[in-house]
MARNU-500870 format. One record per residue (C-alpha): z, x, y; residue in one letter. Coordinates in steps of 0.5 Angstrom, whole numbers, m for minus. Example, Ala and Ser with C-alpha at 12.3 -4.5 7.8 and 13.67 -1.06 7.14 Angstrom:
<recs>
<rec><up>16</up><east>25</east><north>m9</north><r>A</r></rec>
<rec><up>14</up><east>27</east><north>m2</north><r>S</r></rec>
</recs>
This chain:
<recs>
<rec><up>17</up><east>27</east><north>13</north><r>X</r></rec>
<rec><up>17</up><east>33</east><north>8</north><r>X</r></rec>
<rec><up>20</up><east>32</east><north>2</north><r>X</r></rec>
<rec><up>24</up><east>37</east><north>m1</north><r>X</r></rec>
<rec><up>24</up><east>40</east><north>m8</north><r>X</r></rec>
<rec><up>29</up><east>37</east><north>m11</north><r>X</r></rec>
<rec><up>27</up><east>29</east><north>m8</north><r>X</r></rec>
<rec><up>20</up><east>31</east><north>m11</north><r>X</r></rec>
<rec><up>24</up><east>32</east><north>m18</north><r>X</r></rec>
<rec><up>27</up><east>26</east><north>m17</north><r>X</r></rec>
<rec><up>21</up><east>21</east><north>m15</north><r>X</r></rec>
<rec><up>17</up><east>24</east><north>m20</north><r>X</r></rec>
<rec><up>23</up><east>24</east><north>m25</north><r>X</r></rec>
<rec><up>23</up><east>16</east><north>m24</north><r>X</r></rec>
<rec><up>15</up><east>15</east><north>m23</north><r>X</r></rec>
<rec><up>16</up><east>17</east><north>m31</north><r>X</r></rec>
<rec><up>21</up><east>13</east><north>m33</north><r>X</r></rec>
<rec><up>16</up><east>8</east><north>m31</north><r>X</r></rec>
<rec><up>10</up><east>11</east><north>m35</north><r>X</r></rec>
<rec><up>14</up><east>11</east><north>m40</north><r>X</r></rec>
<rec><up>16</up><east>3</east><north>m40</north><r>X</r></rec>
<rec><up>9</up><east>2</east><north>m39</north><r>X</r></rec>
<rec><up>8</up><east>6</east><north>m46</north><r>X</r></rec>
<rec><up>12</up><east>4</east><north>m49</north><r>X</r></rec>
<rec><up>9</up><east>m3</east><north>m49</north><r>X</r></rec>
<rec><up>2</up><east>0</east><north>m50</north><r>X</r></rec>
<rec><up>1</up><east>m2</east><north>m43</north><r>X</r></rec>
<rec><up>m4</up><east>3</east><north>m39</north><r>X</r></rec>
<rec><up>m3</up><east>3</east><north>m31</north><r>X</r></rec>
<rec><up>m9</up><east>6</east><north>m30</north><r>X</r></rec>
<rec><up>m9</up><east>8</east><north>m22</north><r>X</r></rec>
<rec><up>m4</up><east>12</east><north>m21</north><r>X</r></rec>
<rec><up>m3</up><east>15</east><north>m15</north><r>X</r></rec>
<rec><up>1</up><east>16</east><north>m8</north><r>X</r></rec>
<rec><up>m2</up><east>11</east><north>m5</north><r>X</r></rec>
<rec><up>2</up><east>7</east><north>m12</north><r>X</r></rec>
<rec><up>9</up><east>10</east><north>m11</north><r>X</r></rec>
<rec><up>14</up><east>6</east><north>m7</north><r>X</r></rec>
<rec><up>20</up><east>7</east><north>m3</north><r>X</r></rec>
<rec><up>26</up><east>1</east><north>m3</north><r>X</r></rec>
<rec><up>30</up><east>3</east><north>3</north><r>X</r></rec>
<rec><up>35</up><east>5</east><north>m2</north><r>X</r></rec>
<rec><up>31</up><east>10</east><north>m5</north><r>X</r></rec>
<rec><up>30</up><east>7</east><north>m12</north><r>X</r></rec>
<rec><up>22</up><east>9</east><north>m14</north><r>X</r></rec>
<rec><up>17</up><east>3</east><north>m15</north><r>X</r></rec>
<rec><up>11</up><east>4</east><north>m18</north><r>X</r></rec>
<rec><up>6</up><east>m2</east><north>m16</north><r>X</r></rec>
<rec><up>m1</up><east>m5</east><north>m16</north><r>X</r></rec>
<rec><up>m2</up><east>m6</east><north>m23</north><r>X</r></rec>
<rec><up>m9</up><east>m10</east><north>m22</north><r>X</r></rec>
<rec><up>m12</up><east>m5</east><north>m27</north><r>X</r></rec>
<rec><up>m7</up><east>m5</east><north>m32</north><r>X</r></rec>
<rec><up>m10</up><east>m5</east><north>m40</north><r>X</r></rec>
<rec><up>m6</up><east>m8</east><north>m46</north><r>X</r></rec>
<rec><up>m8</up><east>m2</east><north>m51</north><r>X</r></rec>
<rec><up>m5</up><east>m5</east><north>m58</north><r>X</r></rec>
<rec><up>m11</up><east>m7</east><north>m60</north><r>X</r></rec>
<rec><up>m13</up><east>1</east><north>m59</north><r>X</r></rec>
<rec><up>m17</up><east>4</east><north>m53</north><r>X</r></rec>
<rec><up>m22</up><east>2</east><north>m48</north><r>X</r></rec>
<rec><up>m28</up><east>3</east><north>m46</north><r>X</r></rec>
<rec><up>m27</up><east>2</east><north>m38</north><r>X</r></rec>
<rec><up>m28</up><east>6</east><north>m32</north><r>X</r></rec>
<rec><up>m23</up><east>3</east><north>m27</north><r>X</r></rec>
<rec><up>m18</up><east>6</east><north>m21</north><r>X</r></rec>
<rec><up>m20</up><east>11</east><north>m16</north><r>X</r></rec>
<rec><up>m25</up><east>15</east><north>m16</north><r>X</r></rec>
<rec><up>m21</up><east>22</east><north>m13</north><r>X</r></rec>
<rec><up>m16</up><east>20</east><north>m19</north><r>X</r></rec>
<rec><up>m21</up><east>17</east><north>m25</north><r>X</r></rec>
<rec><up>m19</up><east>22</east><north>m31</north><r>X</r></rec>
<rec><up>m25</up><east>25</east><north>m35</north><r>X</r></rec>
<rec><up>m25</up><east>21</east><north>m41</north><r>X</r></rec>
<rec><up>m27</up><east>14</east><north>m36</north><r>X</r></rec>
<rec><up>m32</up><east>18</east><north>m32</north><r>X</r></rec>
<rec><up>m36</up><east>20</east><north>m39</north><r>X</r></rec>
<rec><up>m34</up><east>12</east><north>m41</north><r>X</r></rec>
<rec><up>m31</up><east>16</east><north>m47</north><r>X</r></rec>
<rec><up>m25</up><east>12</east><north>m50</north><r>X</r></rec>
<rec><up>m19</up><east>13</east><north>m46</north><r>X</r></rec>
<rec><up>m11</up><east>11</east><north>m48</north><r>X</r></rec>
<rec><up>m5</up><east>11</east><north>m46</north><r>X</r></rec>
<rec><up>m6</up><east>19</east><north>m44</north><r>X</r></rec>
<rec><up>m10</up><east>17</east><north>m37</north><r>X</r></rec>
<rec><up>m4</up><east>16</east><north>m34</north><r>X</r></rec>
<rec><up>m2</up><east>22</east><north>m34</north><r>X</r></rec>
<rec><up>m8</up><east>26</east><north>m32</north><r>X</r></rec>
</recs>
């Protein structure tokens, strides 16, 4: 199946009010990507495995977790990273 636009703008609109739950509770996701997006048969947007998320109120982490084609630069240098690679 090939998405149109406007149901593109739509899982990512959802996608972000995801992230942006996840945010506000200074949890990191850390491995999002497609494969991590689910469809209800209803067409609500599920984000899932949440196996490598991160509490980030004690400040940043210094981890390298997630997969590799989707890793943000910060955790390949093992550079401290926040809530920002979520959005990489």
């Amino acid at each position: 199946h090939q998405f149109k636009e406007d149901q593109i703008a739509y899982v990512c609109q959802e996608m972000l009010f995801g992230i942006r739950h996840l945010h506000r509770n200074n949890i990191a996701h850390r491995d999002l990507k497609s494969a991590n997006v689910m469809l209800t048969v209803d067409g609500q947007v599920k984000l899932i495995d949440f196996g490598l998320c991160c509490d980030m109120s004690e400040g940043e982490q210094v981890h390298m977790v997630g997969s590799p084609f989707w890793i943000p630069p910060e955790m390949v240098r093992r550079e401290p990273h926040g809530l920002a690679v979520d959005v990489w």
